[in-house]
N, C-alpha and C positions, 0 to 999 in steps of 0.2 A: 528405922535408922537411928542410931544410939553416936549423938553427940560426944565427938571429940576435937577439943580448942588446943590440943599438939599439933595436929596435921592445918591448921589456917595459918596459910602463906607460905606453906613447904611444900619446894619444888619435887615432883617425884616423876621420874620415869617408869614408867610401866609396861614392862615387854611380853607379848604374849607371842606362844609357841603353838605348835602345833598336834595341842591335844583337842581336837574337836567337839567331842563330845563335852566336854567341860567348859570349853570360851564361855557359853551362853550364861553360866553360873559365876563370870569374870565382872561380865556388863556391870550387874550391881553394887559390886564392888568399888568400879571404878566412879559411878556415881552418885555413891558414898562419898568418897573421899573427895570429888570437888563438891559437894555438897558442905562440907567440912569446911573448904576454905582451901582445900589443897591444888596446888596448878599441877595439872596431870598433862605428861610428854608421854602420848600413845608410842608404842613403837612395837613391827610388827615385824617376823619372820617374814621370810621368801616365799614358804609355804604358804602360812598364811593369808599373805598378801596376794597369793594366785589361784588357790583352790578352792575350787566348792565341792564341797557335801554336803549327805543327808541330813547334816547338822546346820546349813547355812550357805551363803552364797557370799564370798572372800567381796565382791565391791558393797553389801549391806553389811557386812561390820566393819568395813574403811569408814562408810556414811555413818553408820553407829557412831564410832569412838570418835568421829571429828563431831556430832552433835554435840555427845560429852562433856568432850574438852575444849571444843574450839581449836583444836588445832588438828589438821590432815596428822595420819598416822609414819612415823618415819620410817621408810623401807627398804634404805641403801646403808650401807654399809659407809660409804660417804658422808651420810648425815646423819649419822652416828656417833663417829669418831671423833668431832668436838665436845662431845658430852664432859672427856676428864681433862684436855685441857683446857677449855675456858668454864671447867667448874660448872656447868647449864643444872646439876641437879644435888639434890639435898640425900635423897635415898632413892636406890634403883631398886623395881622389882619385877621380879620374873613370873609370870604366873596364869595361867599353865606354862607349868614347865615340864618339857618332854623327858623322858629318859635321854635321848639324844642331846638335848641340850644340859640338862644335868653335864654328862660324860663330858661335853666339850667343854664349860666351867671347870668341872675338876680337874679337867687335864689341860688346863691353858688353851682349848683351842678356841678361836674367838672369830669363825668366817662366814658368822651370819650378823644381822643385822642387832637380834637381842645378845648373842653370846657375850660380841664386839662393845655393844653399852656397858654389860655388864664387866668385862675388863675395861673399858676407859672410864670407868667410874668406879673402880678399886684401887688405880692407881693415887686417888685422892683421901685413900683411908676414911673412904664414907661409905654405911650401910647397904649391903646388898641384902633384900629379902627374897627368897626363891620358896614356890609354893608347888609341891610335887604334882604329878600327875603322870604316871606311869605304868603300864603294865608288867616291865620288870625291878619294879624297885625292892624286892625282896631274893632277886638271881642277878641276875648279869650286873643291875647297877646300885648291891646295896653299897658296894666299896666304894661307888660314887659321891653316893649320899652322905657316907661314913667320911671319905675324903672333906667333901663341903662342911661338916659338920666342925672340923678340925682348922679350918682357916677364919684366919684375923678377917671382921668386916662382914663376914656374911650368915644371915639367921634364916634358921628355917621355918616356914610355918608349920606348927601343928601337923601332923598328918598319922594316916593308920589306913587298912584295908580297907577298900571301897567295897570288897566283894569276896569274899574269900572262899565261897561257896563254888563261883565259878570262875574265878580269876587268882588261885590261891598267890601268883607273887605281885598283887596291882595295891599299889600306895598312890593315896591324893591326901591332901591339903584338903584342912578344913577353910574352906576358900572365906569365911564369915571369920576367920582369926585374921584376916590379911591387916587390918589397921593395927589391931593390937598389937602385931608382932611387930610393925612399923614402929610406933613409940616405942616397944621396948627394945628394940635394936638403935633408933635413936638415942638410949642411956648405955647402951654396949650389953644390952641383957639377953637373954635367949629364954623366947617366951617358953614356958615351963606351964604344964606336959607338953613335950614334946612329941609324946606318943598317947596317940587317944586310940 
């Protein structure tokens, strides 16, 4: 774990999505960051929050992220939607982020539980971080990508082919950049390479 004195005492919401295979590689992340000092606000898709697979079982990574953080993970759409107006967070981040939920970001739609944080926490002109994880982020949703790339407030992390051998359109997030893109989205920067 590599010390960072930006993230103690910055509130951060954390939504994960439903790329399965990847959550597992989330966990550490996230307790990095309270490890740092940072209060971390789980919040989880519908998906998420209901399905198990051969990657895991949806009420062991509710228990997971509440050990974490200390706080049960948010999974209505109801407890969500305070997040931009009463200000609850410093930087939102998305991660795993599905192609699905990319597509709903880029296009305004916002009727799950992470999409909705991430719109009521853009209306406040504070940092959104989204960390890919898709099978078509090179077809159906580079325009996605490309769209999020172009809006005020929100950084992407790092990312590049996880697999190209057998997955030639699959982009993820170098899930180990997720703080540093956090600080530097914190100064308005866009961590740079972008593409590894």
């Amino acid at each position: 774990m590599t010390e960072n004195n930006t993230l103690s005492g910055l509130k951060i919401g954390f939504g994960i999505t439903g790329s399965f295979c990847t959550i597992s590689k989330i966990l550490p992340v996230i307790e990095e960051l309270a490890a740092n000092g940072a209060d971390v606000l789980p919040i989880i898709s519908k998906t998420v929050a209901e399905t198990d697979t051969r990657f895991g079982k949806a009420d062991d990574l509710k228990r997971m992220l509440e050990g974490i953080t200390g706080k049960k993970p948010l999974r209505e759409i109801t407890e969500v939607e305070p997040i931009g107006p009463k200000g609850l967070i410093d930087v939102m981040v998305a991660a795993p982020c599905t192609g699905n939920s990319i597509a709903k970001i880029a296009n305004g739609i916002s009727d799950t539980p992470v999409t909705l944080a991430v719109k009521s926490h853009l209306r406040n002109n504070r940092p959104v971080v989204i960390a890919v994880s898709t099978n078509d982020g090179l077809s159906g949703n580079i325009k996605n990508i490309g769209a999020l790339l172009t809006r005020k407030n929100i950084y992407i992390v790092p990312f590049g082919q996880d697999d190209s051998a057998s997955k030639e359109n699959s982009l993820v997030s170098d899930f180990g950049l997720i703080a540093l893109t956090i600080t530097s989205a914190l100064i308005g920067a866009q961590l740079q390479p972008l593409l590894i």
